[in-house]
N, C-alpha and C positions, 0 to 999 in steps of 0.2 A: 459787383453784386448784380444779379440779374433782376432781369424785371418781373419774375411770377416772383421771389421773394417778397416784393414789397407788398405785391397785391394781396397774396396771402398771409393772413395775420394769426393763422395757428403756430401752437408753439408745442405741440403734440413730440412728445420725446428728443427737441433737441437741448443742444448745448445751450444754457444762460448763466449770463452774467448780470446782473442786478445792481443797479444805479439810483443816486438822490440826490437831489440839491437838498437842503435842511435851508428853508427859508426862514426869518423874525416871523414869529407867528403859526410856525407849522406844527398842526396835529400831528404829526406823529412821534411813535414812542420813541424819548429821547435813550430809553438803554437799548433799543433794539431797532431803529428806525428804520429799518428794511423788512421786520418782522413778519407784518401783516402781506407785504408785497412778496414775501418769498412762500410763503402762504399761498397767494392766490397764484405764484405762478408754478406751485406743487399742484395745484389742481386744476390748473390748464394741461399738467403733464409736461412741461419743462425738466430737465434737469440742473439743480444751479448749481454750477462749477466755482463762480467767483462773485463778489458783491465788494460795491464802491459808494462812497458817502461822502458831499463835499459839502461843508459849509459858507454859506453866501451874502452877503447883503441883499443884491439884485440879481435876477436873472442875467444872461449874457443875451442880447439880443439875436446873434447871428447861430449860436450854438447850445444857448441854455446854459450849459454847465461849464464854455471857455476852450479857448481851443486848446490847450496846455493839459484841460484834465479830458477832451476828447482824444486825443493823441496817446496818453496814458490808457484809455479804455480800448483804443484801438492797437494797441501793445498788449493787451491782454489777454485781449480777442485773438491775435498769432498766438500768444504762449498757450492760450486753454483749447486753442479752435474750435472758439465758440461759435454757434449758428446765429443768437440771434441777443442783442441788448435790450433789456428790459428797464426803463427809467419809471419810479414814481410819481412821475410829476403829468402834467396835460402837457403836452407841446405842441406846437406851431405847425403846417407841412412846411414851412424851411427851415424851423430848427432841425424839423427830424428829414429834411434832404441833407443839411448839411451834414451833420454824425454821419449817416450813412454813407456821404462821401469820404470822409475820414477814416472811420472802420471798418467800410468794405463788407457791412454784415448788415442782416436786418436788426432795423434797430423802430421799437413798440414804447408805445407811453400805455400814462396808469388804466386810462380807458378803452386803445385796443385789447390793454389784455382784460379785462373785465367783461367786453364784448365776444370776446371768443370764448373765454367761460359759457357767455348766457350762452351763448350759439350749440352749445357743447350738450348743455346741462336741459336746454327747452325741449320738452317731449310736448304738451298740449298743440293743438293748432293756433291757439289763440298767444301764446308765450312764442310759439315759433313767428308769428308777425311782427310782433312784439320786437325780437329780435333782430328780424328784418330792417326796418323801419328804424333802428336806432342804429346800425351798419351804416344805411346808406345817409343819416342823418351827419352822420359823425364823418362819411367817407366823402360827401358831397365838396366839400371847402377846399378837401385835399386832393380832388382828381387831377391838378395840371402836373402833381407829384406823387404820383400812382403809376399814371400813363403815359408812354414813352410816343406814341404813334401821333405825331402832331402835324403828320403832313395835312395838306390839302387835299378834299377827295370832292365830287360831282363837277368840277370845272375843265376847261379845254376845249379841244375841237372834238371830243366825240361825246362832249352833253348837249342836250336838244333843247330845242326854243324855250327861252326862258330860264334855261339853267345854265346858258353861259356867265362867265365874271369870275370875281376871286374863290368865288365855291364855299363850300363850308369847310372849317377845321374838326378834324377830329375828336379835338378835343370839347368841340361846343356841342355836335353829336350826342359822344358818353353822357356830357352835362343834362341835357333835353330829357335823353331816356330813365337818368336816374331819377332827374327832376317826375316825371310823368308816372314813373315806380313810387317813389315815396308818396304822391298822391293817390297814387292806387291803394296802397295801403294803408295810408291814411283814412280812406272811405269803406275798406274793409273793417278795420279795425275799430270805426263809429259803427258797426253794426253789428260789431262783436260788444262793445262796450254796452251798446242799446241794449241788446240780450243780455247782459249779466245785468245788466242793472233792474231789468226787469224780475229776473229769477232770484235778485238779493230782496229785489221789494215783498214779492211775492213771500218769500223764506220768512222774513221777516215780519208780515203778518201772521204767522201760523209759528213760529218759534223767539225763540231768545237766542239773539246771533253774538259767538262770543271768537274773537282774533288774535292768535298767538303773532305776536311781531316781535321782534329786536334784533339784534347784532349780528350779523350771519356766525353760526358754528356756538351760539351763545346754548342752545338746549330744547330748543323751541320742537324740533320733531319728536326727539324723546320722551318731553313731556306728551307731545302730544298721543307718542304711542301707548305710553302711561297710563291718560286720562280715558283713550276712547279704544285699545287694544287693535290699532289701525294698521300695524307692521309697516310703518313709514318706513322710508329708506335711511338710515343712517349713516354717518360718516364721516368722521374727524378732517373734512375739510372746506371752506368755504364754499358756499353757493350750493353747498350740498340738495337744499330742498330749493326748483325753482318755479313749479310749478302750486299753486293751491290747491290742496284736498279737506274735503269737509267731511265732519264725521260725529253723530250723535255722542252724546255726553253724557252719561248718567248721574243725574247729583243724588239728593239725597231727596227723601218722604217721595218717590213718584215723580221728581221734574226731571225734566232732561233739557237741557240747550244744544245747538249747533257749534259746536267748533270747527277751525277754519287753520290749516295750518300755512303759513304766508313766506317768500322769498324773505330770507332776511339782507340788513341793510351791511352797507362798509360806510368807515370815513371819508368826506370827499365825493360822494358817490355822484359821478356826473350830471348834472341838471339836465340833458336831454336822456340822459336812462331815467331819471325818475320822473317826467311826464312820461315816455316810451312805455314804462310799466304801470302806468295809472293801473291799465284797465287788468293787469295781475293782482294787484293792489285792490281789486272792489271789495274785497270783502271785509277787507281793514278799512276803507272809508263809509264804509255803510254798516258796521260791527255796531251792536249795541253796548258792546264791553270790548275792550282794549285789554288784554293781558300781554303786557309788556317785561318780557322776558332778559334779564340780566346778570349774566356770566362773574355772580363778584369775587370769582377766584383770580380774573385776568388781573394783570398790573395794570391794565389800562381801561379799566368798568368802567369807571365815572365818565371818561371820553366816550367812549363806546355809547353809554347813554344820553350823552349830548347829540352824539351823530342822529341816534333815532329820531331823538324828540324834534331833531332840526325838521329832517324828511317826511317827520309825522305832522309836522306844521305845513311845511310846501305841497304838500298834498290834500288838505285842507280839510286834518281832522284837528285841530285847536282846541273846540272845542267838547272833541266826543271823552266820555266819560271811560277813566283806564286804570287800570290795577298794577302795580309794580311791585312784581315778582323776582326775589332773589333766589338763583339757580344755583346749583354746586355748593350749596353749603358742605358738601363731604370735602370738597378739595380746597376749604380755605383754611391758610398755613395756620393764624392764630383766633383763637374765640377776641380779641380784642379786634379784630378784621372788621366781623359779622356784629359785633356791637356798636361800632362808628356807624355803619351803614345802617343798623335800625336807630341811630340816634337821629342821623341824617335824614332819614324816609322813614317817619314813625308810622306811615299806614301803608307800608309795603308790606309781603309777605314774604317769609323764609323758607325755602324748600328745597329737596334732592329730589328731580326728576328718576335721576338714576336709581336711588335707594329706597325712593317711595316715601320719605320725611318730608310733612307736614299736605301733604295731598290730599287728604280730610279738610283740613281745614281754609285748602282753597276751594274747595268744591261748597262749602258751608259759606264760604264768603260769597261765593259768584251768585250761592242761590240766596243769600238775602239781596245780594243785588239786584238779582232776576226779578224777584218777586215785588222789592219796593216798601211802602211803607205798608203799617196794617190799619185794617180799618175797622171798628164795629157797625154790624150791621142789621138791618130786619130785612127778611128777601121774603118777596112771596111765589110761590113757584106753581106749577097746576099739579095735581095730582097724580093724572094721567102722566107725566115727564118723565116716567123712570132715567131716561136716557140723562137730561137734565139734574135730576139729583141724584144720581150717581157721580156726575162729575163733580158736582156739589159736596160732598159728603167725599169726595176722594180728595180734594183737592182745597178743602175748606176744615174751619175745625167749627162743630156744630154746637151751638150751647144749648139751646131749647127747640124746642117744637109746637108749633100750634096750628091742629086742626078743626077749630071751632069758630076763629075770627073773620074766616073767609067760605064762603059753599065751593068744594071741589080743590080748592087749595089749600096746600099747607105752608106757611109763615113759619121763616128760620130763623133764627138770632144767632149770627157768625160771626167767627173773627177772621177773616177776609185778606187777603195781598189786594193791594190795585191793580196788579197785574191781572190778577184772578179776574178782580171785578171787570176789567176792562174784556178779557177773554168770556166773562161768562156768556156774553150776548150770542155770542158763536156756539154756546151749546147748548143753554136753556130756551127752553119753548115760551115766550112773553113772560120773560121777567119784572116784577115790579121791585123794585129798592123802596122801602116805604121810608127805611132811614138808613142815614151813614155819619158816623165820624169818625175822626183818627182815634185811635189808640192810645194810651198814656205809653209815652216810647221808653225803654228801661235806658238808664244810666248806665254806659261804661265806659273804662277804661281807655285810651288812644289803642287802637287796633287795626287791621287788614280794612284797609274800606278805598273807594275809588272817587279819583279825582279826576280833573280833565286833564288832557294833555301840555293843553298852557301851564295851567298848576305845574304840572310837574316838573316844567320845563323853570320854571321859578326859584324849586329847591335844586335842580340841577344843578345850579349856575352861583 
């Protein structure tokens, strides 16, 4: 095998073969356990010719998967001439020099090829460092089995004072620069993070910021194109959306919120790609509503939903407030499916992004959310504020009027959002609140209503 194959970890039209250990305890799906992996390596652009599944106690220290079924994959590899093995699992750089000695092919674990998606799929500046930055993170541990040039170089009799001795190796070189590259990016990318985080705050004060997240391929674009007529990119395969795009919302009576459509997640999904895309992620950690998007036509939803809620923990939304949202109701086999799952999640919501059922009534949900509780109130407003009671009277529902109790003002008796009230300040000219209380709140039924993320991660489980 040559040595640009290893360096390069595209799998851009060649031959694969697809590989798993099945460990006690592993997520993945026991009727298809390759499933999701031949998945993402459809949308690296792979072609998979063959796929191999062993079951294990322990790993094999020297080779992962044993030399007996590495000998078997590299007999494969002749019969399919294959280019390049694709394993599920994380590996070692010796387990994966050893294979490669074996097979005589390149051979990738779960997270280069995960890393050549993003690399594939990042269009932003900010996803493409992003990107960067988790390469060399992940490439750093593994460069004395990358790079073959390990001779000695600045030493002898024609380096000058000072630079005589054993010299440096080549490979300590690579090390330094990479090392000195992921710092650089590292300082970039705090200044890309600074900027967004400034521009979510900012949004955030002037709107209700709302974050589609869940499962990669779960429905998250579609809905989103749905909701805000955004002509997102679609396409039935992993990682399909990797950059965020945000896009006004029209609910109902006059509000509107920000939606954000966000990378979705996989099982397993590497600990240094989910720091690496924090800062793709801002708009999910600074979201004032979580719509958390759930595919329960898959045989494997409820995991799927485990995964997110994990990722949505180590990123350290726990406890932001989230709505969970069931997708593809068209595509589930029996109405007894869809009935488990509102047994399970009595205050999730049911809906076809695709067919437009029940779309209304998440929009009616977000915006009691948006809005909060109600309050009754007495405002006193100035006359002269046309500007002010208009946003008043648009935005408010007016009981009474009085212009006698005040010279030059007139005194509202409204029934009020907190949100409103908290916004009014922003558009009324010296407002006075002369009074406020809650509302007598109406009884109902168990319905669509949002819980924190921890919450949910409770009924999950």
């Amino acid at each position: 095998m040559s040595k640009d194959q290893r360096i390069q970890l595209s799998v851009r039209s060649e031959k694969a073969i697809l590989a798993g250990v099945i460990l006690p305890g592993s997520t993945a799906d026991p009727r298809d356990p390759l499933g999701e992996l031949n998945s993402l390596a459809r949308t690296a652009g792979a072609l998979v010719v063959d796929s191999m599944v062993q079951q294990r106690r322990t790993i094999d220290s020297g080779t992962y998967i044993g030399r007996g079924k590495a000998a078997e994959i590299a007999q494969r590899v002749k019969a399919f001439d294959a280019d390049v093995v694709i394993f599920d699992n994380d590996m070692s750089p010796n387990q994966l020099r050893e294979i490669e000695k074996i097979c005589n092919c390149k051979i990738l674990d779960r997270s280069e090829l995960i890393l050549d998606i993003f690399a594939t799929r990042a269009q932003s500046h900010e996803a493409q460092l992003q990107v960067a930055l988790a390469q060399l993170e992940y490439t750093y541990p593994r460069l004395r089995h990358m790079w073959a040039h390990l001779e000695r170089i600045g030493a002898g009799a024609g380096a000058g004072v000072g630079a005589r001795g054993p010299g440096e190796m080549q490979l300590e070189i690579d090390r330094r620069l990479v090392r000195d590259k992921i710092s650089d990016l590292k300082k970039r990318i705090v200044q890309v993070q600074q900027r967004k985080a400034r521009e979510v705050s900012t949004r955030k004060q002037q709107h209700f910021t709302v974050s589609l997240v869940g499962y990669t391929n779960a429905g998250k674009s579609t809905l989103f194109n749905t909701l805000t007529d955004a002509g997102t990119f679609v396409e039935d395969k992993l990682f399909a959306t990797l950059d965020t795009k945000t896009r006004t919302w029209r609910l109902e009576a006059a509000h509107a919120a920000l939606l954000s459509d966000t990378v979705g997640f996989v099982r397993d999904l590497p600990h240094h790609l989910v720091a690496s895309f924090k800062a793709t992620l801002e708009e999910a950690t600074h979201a004032d509503l979580l719509l958390i998007v759930l595919d329960i036509s898959h045989p494997q939803a409820m995991q799927q939903l485990q995964s997110v809620q994990k990722v949505l923990m180590e990123i350290g939304c726990g406890k932001q407030p989230a709505l969970l949202v069931f997708n593809k109701i068209d595509a589930v086999d029996s109405p007894d499916d869809l009935a488990f799952w509102k047994l399970k999640f009595p205050y999730a919501l049911a809906l076809s992004a695709k067919t437009g059922t029940g779309i209304g009534e998440l929009a009616r949900t977000v915006r009691k959310q948006m809005l909060g509780e109600t309050l009754l109130a007495k405002i006193s407003v100035p006359l002269n504020d046309a500007r002010g009671i208009t946003f008043l009277e648009k935005y408010v529902k007016v009981v009474s009027r009085d212009y006698d109790s005040e010279p030059d003002r007139v005194v509202l008796d409204v029934r009020i959002s907190r949100r409103i009230m908290e916004q009014m300040y922003n558009h009324v000219h010296r407002p006075k609140v002369l009074r406020q209380r809650l509302a007598p709140q109406k009884r109902s039924k168990t319905g669509p209503a949002a819980i924190t993320v921890g919450e949910l991660g409770k009924l999950a489980n």
